[in-house]
DSSP file (Angstrom, degrees, kcal/mol; ACC not computed):
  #  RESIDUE AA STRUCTURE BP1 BP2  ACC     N-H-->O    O-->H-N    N-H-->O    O-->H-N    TCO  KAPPA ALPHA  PHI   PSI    X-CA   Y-CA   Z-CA
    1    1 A X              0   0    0      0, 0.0    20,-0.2     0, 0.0     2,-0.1   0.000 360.0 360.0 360.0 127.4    2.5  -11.7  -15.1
    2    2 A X        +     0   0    0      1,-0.1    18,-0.2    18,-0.1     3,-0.1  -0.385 360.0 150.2 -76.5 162.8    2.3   -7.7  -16.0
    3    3 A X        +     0   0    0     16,-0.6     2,-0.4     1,-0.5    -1,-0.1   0.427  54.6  65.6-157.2 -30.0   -1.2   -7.5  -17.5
    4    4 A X  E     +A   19   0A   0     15,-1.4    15,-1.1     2,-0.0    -1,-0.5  -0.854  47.3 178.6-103.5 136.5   -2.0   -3.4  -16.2
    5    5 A X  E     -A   18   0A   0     -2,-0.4     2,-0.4    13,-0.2    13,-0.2  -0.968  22.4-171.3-116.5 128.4   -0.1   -0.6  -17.6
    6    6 A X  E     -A   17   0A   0     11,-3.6    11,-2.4    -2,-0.4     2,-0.3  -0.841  16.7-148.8-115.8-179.1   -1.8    2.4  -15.7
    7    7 A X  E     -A   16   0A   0     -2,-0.4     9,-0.2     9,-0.2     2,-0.1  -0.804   1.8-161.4-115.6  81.1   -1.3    6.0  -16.3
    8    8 A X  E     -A   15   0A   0      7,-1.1     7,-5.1    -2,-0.3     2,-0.5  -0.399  15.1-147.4-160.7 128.6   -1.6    8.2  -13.4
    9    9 A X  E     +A   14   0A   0      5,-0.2     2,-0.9    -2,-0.1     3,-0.3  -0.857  25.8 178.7-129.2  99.3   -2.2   11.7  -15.1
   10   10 A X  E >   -A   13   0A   0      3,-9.8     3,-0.6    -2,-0.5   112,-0.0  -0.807  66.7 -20.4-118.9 111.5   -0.2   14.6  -12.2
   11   11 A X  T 3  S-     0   0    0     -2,-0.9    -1,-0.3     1,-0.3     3,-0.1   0.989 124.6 -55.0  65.7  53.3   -0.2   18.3  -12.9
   12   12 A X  T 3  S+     0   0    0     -3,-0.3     2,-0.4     1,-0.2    -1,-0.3   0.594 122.1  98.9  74.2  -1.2   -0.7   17.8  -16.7
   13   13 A X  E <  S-A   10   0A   0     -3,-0.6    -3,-9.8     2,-0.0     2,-0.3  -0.951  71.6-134.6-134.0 135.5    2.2   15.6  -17.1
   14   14 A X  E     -A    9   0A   0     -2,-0.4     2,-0.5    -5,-0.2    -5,-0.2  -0.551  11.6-157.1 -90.6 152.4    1.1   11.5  -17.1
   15   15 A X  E     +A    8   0A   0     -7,-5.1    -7,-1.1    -2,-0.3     2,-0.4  -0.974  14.7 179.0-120.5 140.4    3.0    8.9  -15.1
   16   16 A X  E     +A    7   0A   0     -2,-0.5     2,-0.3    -9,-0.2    -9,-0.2  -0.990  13.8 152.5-144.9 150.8    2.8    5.4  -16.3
   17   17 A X  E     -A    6   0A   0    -11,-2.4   -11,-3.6    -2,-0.4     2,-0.3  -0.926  36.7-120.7-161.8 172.4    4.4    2.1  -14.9
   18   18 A X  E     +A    5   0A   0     -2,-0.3     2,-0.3    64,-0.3   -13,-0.2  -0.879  33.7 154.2-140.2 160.4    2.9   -1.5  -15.2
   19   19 A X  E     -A    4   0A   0    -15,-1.1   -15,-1.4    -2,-0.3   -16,-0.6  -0.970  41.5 -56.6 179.5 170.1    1.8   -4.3  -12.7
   20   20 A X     >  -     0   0    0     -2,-0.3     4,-0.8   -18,-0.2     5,-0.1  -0.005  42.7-118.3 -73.2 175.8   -0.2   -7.1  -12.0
   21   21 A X  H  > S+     0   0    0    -20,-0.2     4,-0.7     2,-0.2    -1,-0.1   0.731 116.7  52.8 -60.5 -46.5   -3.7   -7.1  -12.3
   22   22 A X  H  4 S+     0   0    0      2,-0.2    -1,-0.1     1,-0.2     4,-0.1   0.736 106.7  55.1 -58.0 -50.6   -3.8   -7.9   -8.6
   23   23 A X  H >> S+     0   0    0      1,-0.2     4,-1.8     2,-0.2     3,-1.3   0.902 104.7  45.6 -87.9 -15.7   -1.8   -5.1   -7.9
   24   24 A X  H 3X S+     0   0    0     -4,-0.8     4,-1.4     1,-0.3    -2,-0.2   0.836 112.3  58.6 -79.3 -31.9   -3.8   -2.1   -9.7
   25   25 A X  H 3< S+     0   0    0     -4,-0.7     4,-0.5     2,-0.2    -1,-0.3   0.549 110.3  37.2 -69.6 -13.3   -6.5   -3.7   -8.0
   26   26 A X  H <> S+     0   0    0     -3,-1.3     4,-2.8     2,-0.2    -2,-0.2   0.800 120.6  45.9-117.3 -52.6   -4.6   -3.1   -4.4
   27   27 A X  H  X S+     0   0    0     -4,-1.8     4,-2.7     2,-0.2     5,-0.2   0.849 110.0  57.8 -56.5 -51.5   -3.1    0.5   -5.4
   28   28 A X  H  X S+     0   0    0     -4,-1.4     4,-1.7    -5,-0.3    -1,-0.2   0.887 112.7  37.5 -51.8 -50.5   -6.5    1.1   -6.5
   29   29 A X  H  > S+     0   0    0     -4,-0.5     4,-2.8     2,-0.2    -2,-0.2   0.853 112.0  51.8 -67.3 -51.4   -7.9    0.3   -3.1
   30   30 A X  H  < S+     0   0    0     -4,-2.8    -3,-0.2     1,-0.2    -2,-0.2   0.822 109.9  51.9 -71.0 -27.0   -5.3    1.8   -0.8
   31   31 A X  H >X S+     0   0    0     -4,-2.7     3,-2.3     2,-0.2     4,-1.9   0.938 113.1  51.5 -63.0 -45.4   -5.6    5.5   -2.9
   32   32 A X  H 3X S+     0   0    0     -4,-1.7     4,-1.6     1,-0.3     5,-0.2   0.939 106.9  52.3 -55.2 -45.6   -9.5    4.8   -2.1
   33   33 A X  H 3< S+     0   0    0     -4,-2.8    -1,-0.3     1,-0.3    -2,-0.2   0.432 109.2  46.9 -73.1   9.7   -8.7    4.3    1.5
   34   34 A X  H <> S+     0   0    0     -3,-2.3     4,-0.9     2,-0.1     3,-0.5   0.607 105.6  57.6-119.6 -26.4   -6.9    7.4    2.0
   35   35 A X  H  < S+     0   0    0     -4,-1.9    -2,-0.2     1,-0.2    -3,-0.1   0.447 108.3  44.1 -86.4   3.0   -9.2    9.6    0.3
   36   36 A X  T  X S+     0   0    0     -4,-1.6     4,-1.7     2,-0.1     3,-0.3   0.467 119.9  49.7 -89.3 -17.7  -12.3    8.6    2.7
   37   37 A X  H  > S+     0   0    0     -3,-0.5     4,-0.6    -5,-0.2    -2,-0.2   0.688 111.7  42.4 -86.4 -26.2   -9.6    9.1    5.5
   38   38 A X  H  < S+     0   0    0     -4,-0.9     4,-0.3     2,-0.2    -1,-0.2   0.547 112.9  55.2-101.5  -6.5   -8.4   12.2    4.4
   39   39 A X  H  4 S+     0   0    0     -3,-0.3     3,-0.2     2,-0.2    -2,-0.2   0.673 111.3  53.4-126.5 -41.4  -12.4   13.4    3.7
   40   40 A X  H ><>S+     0   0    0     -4,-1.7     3,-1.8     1,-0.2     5,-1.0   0.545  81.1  94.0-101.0  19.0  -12.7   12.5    7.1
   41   41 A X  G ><5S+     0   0    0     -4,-0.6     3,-4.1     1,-0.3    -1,-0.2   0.889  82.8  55.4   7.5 -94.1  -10.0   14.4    8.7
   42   42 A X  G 3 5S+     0   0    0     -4,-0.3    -1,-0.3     1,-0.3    -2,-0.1   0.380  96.6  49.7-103.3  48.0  -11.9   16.9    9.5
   43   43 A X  G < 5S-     0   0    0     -3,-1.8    -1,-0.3    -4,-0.0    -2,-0.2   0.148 111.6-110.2-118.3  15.5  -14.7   15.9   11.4
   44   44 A X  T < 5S+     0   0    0     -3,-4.1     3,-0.4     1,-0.1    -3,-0.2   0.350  91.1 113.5  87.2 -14.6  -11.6   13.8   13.9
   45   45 A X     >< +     0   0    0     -5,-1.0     4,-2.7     1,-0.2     3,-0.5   0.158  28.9 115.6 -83.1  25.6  -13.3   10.1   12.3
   46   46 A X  T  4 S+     0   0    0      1,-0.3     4,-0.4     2,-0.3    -1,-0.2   0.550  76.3  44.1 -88.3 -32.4  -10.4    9.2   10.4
   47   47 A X  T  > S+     0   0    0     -3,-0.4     4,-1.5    -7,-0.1    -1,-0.3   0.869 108.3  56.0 -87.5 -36.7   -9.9    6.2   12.5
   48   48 A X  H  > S+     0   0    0     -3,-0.5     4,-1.8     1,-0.2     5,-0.3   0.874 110.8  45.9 -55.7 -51.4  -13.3    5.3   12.4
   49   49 A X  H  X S+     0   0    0     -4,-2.7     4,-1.0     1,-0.2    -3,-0.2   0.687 109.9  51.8 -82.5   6.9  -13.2    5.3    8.5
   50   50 A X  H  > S+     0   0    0     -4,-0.4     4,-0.7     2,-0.2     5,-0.3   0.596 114.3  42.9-108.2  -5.8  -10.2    3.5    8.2
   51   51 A X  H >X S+     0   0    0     -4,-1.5     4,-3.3     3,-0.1     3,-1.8   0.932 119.1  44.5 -72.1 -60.3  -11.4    0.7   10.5
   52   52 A X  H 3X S+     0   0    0     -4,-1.8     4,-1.5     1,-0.3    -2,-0.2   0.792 113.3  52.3 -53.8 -54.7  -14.8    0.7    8.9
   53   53 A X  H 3< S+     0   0    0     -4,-1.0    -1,-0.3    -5,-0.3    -2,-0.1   0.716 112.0  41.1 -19.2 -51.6  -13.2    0.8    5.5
   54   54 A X  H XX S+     0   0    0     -3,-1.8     3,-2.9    -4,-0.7     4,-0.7   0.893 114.3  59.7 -94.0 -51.5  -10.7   -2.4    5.9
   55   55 A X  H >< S+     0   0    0     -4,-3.3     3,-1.6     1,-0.3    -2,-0.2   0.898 107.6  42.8 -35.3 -57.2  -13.7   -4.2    7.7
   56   56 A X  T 3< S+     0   0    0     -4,-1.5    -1,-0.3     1,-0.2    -2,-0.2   0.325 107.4  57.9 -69.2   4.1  -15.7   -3.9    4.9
   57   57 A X  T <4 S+     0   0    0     -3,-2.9    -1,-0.2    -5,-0.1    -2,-0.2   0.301  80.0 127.3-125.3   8.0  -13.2   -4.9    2.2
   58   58 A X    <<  -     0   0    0     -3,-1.6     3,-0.1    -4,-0.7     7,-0.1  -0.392  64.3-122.3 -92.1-174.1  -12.1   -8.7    3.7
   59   59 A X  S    S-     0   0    0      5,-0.2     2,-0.3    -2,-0.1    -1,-0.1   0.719  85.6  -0.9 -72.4 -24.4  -12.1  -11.5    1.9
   60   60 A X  S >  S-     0   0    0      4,-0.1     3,-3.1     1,-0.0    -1,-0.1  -0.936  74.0-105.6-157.9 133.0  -14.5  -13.7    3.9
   61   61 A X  T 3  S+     0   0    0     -2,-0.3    -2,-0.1     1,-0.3    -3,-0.0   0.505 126.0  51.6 -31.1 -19.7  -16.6  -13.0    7.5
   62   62 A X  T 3  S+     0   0    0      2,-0.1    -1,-0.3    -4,-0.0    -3,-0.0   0.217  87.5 108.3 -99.5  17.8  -13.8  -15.4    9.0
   63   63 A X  S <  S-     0   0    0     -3,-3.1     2,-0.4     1,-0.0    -5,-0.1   0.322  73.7-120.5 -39.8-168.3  -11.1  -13.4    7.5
   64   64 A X    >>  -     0   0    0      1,-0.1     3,-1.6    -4,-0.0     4,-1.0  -0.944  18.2-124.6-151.4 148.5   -8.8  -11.3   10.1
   65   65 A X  H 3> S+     0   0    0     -2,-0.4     4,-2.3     1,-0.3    -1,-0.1   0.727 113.9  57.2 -76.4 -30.6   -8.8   -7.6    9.4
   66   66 A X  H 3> S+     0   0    0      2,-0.2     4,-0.6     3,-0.2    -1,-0.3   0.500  89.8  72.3-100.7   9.5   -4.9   -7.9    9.2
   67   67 A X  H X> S+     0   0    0     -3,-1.6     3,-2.7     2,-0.1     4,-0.8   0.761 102.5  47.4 -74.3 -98.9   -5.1  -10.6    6.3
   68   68 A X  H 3X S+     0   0    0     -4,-1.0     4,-1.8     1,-0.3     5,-0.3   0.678 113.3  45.9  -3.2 -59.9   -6.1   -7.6    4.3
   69   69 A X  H 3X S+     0   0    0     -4,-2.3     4,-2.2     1,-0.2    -1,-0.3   0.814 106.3  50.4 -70.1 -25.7   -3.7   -5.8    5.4
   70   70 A X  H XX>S+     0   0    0     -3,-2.7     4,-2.1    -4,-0.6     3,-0.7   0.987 117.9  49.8 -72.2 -61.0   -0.8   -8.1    5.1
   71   71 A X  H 3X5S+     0   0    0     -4,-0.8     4,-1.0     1,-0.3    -2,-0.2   0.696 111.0  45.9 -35.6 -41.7   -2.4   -8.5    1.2
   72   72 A X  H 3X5S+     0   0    0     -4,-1.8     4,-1.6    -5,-0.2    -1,-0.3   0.819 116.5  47.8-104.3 -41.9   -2.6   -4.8    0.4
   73   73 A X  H <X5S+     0   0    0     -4,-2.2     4,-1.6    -3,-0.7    -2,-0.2   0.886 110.5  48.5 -78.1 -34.0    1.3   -4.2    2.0
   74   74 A X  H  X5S+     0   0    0     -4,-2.1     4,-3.1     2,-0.2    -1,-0.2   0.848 112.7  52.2 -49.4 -39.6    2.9   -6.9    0.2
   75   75 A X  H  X<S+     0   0    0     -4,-1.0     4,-2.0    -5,-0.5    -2,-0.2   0.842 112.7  44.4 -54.0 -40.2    1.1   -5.4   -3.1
   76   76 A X  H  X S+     0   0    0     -4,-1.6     4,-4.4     2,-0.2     3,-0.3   0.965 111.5  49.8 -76.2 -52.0    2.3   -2.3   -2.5
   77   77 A X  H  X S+     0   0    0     -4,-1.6     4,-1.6     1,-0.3     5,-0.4   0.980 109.1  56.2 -65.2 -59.2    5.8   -3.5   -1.7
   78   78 A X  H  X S+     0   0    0     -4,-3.1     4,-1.2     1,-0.3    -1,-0.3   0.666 106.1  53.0 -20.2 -49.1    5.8   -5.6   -4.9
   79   79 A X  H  < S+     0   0    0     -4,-2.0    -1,-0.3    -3,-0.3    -2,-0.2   0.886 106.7  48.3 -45.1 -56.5    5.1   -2.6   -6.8
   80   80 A X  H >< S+     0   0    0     -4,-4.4     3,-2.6    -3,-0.2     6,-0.2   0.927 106.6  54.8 -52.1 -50.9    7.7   -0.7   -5.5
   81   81 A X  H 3< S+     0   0    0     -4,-1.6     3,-0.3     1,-0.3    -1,-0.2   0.816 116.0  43.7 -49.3 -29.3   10.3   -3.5   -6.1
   82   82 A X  T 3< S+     0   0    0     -4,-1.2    -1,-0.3    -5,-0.4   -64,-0.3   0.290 125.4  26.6 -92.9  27.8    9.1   -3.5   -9.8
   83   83 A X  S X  S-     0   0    0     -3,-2.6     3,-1.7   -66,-0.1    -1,-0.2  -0.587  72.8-169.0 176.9  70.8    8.7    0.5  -10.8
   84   84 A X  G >  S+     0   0    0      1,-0.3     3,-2.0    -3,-0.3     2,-1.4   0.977  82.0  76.3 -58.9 -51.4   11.7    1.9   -7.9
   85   85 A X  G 3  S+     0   0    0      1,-0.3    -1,-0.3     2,-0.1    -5,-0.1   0.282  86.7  53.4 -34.1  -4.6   10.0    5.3   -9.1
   86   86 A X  G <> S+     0   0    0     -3,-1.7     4,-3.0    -2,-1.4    -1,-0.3   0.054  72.5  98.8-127.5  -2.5    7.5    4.7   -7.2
   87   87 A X  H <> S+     0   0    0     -3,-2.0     4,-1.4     1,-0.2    -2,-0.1   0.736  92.5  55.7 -76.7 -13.0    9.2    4.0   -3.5
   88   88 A X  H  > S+     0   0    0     -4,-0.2     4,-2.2     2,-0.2    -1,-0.2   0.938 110.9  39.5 -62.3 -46.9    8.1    7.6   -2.9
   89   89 A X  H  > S+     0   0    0      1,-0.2     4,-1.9     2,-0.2     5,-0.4   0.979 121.1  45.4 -58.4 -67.7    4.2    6.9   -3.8
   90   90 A X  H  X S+     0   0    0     -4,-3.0     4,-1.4     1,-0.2    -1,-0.2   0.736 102.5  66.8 -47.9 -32.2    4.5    3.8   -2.1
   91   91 A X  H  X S+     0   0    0     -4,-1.4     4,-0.7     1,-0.2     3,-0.5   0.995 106.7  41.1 -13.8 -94.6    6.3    5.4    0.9
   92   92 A X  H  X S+     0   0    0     -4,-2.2     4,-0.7     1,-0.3     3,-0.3   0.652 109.6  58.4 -57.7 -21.8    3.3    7.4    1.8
   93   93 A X  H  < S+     0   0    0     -4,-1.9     3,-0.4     1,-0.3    -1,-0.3   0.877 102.8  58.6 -72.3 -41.7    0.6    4.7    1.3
   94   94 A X  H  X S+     0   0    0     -4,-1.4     4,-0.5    -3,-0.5    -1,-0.3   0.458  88.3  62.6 -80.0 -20.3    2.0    2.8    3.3
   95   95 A X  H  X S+     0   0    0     -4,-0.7     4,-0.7    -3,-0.3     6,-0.5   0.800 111.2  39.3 -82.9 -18.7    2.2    4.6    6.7
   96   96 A X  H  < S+     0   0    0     -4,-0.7     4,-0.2    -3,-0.4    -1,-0.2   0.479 107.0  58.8-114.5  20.0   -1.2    4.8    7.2
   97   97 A X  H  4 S+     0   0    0     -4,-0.2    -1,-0.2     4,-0.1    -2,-0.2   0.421 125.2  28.4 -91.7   1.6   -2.2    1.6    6.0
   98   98 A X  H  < S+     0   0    0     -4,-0.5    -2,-0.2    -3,-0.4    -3,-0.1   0.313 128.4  35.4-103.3 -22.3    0.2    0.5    8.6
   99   99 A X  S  < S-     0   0    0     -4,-0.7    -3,-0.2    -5,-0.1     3,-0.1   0.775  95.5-135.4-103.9 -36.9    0.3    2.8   11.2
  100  100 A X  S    S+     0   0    0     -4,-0.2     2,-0.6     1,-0.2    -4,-0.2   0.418  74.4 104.5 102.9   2.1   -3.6    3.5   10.6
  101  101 A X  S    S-     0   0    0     -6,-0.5    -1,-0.2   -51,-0.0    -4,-0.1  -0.882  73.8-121.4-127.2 124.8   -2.6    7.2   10.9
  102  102 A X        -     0   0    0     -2,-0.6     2,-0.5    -6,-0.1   -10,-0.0  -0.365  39.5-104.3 -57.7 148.5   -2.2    9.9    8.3
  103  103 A X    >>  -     0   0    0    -11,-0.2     3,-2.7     1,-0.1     4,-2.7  -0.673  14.2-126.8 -81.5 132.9    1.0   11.5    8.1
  104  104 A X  H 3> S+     0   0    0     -2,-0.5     4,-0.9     1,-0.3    -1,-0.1   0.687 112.5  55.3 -35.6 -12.1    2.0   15.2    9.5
  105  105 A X  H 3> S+     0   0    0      2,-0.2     4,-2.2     3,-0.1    -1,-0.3   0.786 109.1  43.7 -96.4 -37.1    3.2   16.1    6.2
  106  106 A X  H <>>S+     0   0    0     -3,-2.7     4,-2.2     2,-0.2     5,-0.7   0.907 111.7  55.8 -86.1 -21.9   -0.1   15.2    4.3
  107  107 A X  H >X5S+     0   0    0     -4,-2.7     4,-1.7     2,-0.2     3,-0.5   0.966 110.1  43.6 -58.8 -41.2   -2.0   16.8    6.7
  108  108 A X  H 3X5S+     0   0    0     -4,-0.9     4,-1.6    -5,-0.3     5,-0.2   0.928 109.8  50.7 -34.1 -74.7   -0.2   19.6    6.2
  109  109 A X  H 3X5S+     0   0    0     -4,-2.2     4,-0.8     2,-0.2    -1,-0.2   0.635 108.4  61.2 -59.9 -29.3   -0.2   19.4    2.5
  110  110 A X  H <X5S+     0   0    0     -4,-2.2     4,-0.5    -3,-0.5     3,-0.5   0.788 108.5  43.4 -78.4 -40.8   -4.5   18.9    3.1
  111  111 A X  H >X<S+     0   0    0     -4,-1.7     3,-0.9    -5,-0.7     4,-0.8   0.976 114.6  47.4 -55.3 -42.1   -4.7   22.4    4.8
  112  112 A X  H 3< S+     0   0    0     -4,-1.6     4,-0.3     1,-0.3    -1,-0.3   0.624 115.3  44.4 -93.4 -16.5   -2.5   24.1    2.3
  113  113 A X  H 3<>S+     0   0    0     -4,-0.8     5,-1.5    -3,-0.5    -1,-0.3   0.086 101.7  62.6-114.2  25.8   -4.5   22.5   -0.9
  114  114 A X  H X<5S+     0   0    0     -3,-0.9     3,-1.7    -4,-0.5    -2,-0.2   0.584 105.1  57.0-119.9 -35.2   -8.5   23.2    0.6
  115  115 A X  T 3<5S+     0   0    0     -4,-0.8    -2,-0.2     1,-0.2    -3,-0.1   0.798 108.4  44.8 -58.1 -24.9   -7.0   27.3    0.3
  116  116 A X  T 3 5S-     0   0    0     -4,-0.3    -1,-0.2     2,-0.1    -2,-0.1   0.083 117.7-128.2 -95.5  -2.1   -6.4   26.3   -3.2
  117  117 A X  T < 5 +     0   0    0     -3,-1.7     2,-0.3     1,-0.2    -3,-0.2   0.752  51.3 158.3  23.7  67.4   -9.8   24.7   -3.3
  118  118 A X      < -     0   0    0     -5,-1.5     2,-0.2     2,-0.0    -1,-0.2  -0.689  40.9-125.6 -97.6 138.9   -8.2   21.2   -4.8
  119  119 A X    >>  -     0   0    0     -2,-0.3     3,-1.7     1,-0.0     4,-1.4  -0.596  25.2-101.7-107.4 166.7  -10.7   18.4   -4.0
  120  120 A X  H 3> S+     0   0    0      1,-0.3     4,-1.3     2,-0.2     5,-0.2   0.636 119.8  48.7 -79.8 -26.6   -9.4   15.4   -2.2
  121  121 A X  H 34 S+     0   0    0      2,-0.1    -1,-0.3     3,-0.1   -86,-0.0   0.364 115.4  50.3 -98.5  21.1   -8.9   12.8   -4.8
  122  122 A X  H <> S+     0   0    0     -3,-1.7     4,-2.2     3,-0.1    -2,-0.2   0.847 116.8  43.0 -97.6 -64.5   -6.8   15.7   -7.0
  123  123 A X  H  X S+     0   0    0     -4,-1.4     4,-3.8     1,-0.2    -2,-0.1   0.686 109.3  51.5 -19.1 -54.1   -4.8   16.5   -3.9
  124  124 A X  H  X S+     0   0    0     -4,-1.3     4,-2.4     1,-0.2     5,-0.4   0.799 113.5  47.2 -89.3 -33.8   -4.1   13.1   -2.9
  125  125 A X  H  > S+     0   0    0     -5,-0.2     4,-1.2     2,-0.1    -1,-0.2   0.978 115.0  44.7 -50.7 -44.3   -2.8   12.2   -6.7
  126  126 A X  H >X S+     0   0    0     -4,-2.2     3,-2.2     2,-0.2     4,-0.7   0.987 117.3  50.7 -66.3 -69.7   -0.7   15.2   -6.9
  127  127 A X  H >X S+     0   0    0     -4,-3.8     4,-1.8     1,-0.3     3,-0.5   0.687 108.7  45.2 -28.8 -60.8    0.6   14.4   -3.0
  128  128 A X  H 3< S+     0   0    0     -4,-2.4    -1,-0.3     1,-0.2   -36,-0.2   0.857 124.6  25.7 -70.5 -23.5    1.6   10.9   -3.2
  129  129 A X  H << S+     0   0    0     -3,-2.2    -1,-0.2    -4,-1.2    -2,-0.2   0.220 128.1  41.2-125.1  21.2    3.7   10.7   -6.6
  130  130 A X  H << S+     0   0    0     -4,-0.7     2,-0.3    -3,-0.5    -3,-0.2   0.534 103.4  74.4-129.5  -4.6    4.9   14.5   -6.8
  131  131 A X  S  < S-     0   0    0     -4,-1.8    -1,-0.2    -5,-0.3    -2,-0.0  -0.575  73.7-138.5-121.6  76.1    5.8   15.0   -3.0
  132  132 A X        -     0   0    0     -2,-0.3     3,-0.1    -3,-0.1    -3,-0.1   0.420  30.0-100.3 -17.9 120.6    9.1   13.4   -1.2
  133  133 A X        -     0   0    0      1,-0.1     2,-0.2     4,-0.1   -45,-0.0  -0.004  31.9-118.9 -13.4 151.9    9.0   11.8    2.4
  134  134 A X     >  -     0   0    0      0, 0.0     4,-1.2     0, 0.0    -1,-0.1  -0.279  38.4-102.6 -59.9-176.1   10.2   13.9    4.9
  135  135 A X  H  > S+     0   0    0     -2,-0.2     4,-0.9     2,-0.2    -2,-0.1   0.647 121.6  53.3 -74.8  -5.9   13.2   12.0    6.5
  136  136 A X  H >> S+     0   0    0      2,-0.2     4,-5.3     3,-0.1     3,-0.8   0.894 112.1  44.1 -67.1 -65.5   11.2   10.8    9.4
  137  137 A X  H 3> S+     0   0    0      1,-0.3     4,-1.7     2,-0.2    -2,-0.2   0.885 109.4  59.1 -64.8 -28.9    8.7    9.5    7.2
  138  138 A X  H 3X S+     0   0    0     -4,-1.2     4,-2.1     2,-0.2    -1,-0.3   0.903 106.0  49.7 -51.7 -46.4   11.2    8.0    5.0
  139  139 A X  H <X S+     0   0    0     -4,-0.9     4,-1.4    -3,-0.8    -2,-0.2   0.698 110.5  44.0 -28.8 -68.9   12.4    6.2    7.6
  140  140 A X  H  < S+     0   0    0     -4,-5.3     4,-0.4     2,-0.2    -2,-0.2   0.680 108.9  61.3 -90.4  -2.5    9.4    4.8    8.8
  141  141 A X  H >X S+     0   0    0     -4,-1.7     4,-1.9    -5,-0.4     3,-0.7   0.948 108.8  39.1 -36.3 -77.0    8.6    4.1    5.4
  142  142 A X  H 3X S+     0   0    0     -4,-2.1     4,-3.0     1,-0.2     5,-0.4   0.947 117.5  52.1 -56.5 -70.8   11.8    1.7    5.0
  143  143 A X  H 3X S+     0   0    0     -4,-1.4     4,-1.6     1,-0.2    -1,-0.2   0.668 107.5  50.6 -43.1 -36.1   11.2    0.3    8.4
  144  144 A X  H <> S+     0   0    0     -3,-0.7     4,-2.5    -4,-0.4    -1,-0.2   0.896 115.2  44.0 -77.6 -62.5    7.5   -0.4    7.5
  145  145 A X  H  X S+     0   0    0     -4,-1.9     4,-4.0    -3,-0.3     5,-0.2   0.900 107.8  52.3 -60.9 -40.9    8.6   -2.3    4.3
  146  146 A X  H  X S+     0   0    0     -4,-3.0     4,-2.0     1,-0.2     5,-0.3   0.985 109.6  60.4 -82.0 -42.4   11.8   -4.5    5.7
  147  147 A X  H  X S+     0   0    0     -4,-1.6     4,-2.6    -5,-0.4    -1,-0.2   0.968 111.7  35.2 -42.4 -51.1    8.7   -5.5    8.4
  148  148 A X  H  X S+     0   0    0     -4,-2.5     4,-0.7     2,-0.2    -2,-0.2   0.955 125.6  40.6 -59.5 -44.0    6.7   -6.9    5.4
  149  149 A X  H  < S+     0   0    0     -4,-4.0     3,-0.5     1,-0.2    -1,-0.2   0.980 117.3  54.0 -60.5 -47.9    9.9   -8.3    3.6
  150  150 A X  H  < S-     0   0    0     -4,-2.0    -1,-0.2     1,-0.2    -2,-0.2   0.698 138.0 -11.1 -75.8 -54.1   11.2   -9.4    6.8
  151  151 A X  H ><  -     0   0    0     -4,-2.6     3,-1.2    -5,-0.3    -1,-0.2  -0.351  67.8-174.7-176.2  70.0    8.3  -11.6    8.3
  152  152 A X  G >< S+     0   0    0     -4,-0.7     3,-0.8    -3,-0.5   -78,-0.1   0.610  77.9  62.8 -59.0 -41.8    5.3  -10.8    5.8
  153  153 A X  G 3  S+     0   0    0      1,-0.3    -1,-0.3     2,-0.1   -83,-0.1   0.686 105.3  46.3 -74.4 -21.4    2.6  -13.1    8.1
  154  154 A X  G <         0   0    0     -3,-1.2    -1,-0.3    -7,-0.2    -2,-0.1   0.016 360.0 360.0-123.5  59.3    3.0  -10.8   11.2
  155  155 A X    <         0   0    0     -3,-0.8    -1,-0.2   -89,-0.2    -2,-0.1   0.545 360.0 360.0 -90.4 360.0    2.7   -7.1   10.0
């Protein structure tokens, strides 16, 4: 049941699509986790905050760290299937909630927007829903996703 409409407000101009409750709660979370990842960039702990980050966000002390994850990539994929405008956003979220590693292109795109002295959760708005995959990343994008469609329990 759609329940959210958000509004995502990028370079003056708003973007708006709708989704579960569940998912704006999941979207909400994975933009969080990339902007403590991206904050910690450069001091090299960017793996350290994205373990420490998904540790602290399961469901139960007998969870598994990749129950979260399976939750948060299905959400995401779900999104996409309902709002295709969005396979770009979703694209990028998704390789390093899966790969556990930022991509070369937003690193790139962090260097070029701290000269411009854009702070990390302005960046990371603009980045994900104004800036196209490379084809690499597209690629492992798509590859990333048909894993979740594919066999959802072992991502």
């Amino acid at each position: 049941m759609i329940c959210e409409e958000v509004r995502v407000s990028v370079s003056a101009r708003f973007i708006s699509f709708k989704m579960t409750e569940r998912q704006a709660h999941s979207l909400l979370s994975v933009l969080e986790l990339h902007a403590r990842v991206l904050k910690g960039y450069a001091w090299r702990t960017e793996s350290d905050i994205y373990d420490a980050w998904i540790h602290e966000r399961r469901i139960d002390l007998s969870a598994q760290v990749d129950d979260l994850t399976r939750w948060f990539a299905t959400d995401l994929r779900h999104i996409m299937l309902c709002n295709a405008n969005l396979s770009t956003m979703v694209g990028h979220l998704i390789v390093l909630l899966l790969t556990k590693r930022l991509s070369s292109s937003m690193v790139a795109g962090l260097h070029a927007s701290k000269k411009d002295h854009e702070d990390i959760h302005s960046f990371l708005v603009r980045y994900v829903f104004m800036t196209a995959l490379t084809p690499d990343e597209q690629a492992l994008a798509e590859r990333l996703l048909d894993d979740v469609a594919r066999e959802p329990e072992k991502i």
